[in-house]
C-alpha beads as a LAMMPS data file, in Angstrom:
LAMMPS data file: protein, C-alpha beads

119 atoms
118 bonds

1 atom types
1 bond types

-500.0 500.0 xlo xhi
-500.0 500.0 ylo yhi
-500.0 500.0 zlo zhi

Masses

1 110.0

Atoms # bond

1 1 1 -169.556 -13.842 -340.841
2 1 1 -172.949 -13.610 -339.287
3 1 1 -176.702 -13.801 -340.683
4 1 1 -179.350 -12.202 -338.987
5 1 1 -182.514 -13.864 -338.294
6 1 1 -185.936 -13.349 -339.427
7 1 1 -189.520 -14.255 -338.540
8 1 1 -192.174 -15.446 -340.904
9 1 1 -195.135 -17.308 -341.227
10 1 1 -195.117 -20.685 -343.678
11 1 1 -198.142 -22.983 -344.306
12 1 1 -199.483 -20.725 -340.925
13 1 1 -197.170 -21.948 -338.559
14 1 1 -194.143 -19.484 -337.755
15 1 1 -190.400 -20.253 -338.719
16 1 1 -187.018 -18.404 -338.122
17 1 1 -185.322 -17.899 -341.422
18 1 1 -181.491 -16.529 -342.095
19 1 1 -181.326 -12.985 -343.540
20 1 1 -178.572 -12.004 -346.168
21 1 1 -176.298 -9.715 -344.989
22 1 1 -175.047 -9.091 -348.700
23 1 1 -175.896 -9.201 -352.400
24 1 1 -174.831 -12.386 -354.054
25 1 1 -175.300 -15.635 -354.229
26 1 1 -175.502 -18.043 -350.932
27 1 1 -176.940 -21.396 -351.684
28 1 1 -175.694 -21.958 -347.880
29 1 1 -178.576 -19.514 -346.769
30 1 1 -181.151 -21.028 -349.280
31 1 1 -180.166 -24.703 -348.384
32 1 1 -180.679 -23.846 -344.006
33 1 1 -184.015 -21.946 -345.426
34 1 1 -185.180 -24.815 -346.950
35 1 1 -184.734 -26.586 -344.285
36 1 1 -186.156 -24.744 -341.534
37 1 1 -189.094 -24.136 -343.608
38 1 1 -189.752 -27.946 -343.770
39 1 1 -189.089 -28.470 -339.978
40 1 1 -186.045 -30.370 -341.354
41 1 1 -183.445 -28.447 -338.794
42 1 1 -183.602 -26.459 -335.573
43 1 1 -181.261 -23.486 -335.114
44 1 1 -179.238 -23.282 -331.440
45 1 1 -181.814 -21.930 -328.771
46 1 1 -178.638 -19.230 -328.075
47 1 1 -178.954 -18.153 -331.406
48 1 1 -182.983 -17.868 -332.074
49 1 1 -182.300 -15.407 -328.935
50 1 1 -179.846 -13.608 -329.964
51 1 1 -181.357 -13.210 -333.327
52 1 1 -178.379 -13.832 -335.214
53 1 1 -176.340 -16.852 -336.236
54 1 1 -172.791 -17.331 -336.881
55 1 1 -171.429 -19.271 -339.910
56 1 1 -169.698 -21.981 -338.135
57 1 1 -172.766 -22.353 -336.254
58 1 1 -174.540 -22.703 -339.298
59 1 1 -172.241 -25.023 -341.119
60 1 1 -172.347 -27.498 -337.293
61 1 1 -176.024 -27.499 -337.922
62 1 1 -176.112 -28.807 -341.499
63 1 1 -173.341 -30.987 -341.121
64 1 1 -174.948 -32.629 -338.263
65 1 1 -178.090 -33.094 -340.622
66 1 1 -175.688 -34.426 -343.423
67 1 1 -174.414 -37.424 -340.672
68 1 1 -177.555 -37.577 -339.323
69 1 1 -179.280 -38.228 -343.093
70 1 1 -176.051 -40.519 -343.564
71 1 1 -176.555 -42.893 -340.892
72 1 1 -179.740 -43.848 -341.910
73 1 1 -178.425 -44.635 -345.771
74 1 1 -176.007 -46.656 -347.509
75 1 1 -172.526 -47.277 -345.966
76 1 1 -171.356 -47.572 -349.392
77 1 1 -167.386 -46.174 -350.349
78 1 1 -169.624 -44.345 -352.655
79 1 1 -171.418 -42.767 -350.082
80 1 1 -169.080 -42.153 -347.430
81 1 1 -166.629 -40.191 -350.483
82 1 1 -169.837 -38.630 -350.970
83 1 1 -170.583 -37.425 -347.754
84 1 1 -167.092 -36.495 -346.686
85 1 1 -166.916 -34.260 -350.361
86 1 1 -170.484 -31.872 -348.712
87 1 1 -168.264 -31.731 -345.293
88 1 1 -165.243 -30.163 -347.090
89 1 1 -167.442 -27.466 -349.145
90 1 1 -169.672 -26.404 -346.693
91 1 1 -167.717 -23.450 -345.913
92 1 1 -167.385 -22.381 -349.579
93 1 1 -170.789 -22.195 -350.058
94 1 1 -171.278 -18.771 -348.575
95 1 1 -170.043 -17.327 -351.610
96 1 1 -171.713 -19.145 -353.704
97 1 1 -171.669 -22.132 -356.219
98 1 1 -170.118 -23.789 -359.193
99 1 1 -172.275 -25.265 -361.526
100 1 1 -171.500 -26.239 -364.964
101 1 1 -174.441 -26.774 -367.272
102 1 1 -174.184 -29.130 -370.136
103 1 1 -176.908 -27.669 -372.742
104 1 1 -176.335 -31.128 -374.852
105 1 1 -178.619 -32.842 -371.937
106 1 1 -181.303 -30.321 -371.870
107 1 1 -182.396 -28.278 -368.224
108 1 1 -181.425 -31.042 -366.232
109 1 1 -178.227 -31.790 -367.858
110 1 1 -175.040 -30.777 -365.551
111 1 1 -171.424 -31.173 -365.426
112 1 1 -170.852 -33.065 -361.542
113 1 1 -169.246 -30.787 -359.052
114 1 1 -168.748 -31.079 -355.364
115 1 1 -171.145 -28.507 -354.590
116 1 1 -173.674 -30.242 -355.836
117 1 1 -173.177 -33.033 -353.725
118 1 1 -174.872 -30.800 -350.727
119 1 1 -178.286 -30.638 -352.347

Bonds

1 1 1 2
2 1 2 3
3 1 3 4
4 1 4 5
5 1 5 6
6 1 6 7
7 1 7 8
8 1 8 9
9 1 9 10
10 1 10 11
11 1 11 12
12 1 12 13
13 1 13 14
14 1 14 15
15 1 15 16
16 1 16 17
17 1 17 18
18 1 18 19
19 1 19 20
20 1 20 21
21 1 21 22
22 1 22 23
23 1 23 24
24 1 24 25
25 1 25 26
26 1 26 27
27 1 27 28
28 1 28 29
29 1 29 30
30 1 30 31
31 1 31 32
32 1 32 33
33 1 33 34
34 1 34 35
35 1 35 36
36 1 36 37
37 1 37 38
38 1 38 39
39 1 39 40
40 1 40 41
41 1 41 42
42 1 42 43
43 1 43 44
44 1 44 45
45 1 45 46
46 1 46 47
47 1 47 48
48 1 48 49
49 1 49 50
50 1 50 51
51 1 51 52
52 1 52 53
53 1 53 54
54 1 54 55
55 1 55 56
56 1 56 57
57 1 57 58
58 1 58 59
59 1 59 60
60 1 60 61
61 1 61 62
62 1 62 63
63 1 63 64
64 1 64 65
65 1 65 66
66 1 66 67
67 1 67 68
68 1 68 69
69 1 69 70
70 1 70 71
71 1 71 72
72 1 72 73
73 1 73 74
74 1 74 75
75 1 75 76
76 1 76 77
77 1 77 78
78 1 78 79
79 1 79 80
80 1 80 81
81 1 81 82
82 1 82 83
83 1 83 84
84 1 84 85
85 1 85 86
86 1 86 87
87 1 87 88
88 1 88 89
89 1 89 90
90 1 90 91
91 1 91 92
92 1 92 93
93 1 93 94
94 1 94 95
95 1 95 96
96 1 96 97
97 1 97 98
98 1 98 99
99 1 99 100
100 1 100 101
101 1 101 102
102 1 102 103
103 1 103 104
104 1 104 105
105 1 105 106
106 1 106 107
107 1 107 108
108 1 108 109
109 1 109 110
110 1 110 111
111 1 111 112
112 1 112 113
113 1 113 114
114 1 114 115
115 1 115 116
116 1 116 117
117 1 117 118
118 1 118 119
């Protein structure tokens, strides 16, 4: 799987953002948005290009944002379980996410899942 890419303008400066190919849900594409938006990531020069980025590509360039974030944190067991549980479900997250609300803790109340370890 591939997602295009797509120029826009954000807080006047100008920012590649992925393009959905499909209907559904992709926190993977809103996550690398997010990012990009905030200057947080760079896409592969061979892919701005080309106009069009591959998913392993995509998942090399979070990951490496993931280590990169990790390196400057905690070395904890906690932490390391933690980061090694976002490496594994990377790839799952282009079809979407698990997330288990518990309505007994109000909005921000939600059953732990290894998705949500990524954001």
């Amino acid at each position: 799987m591939a997602y295009r890419l797509k120029q826009v303008t954000y807080n006047k400066r100008k920012h590649k953002i992925l393009v959905q190919n499909e209907n559904g849900p992709c926190p993977l594409i809103a996550a690398a948005n997010a990012l990009l938006l905030r200057d947080a990531i760079k896409l592969p020069s061979n892919c701005v290009g080309a106009g069009v980025i591959k998913i392993d590509e995509l998942i090399n360039v979070l990951a490496e944002k993931v280590l990169n974030n990790s390196s400057q944190q905690s070395q904890s067991m906690n932490h390391q379980f933690a980061v090694q549980e976002v490496m594994q479900v990377f790839p799952s997250l282009q079809y979407g996410m698990d997330v288990n609300p518990k309505f007994t803790k109000g909005p921000s109340g939600v059953e732990y899942t290894k998705q949500l370890n990524a954001f």
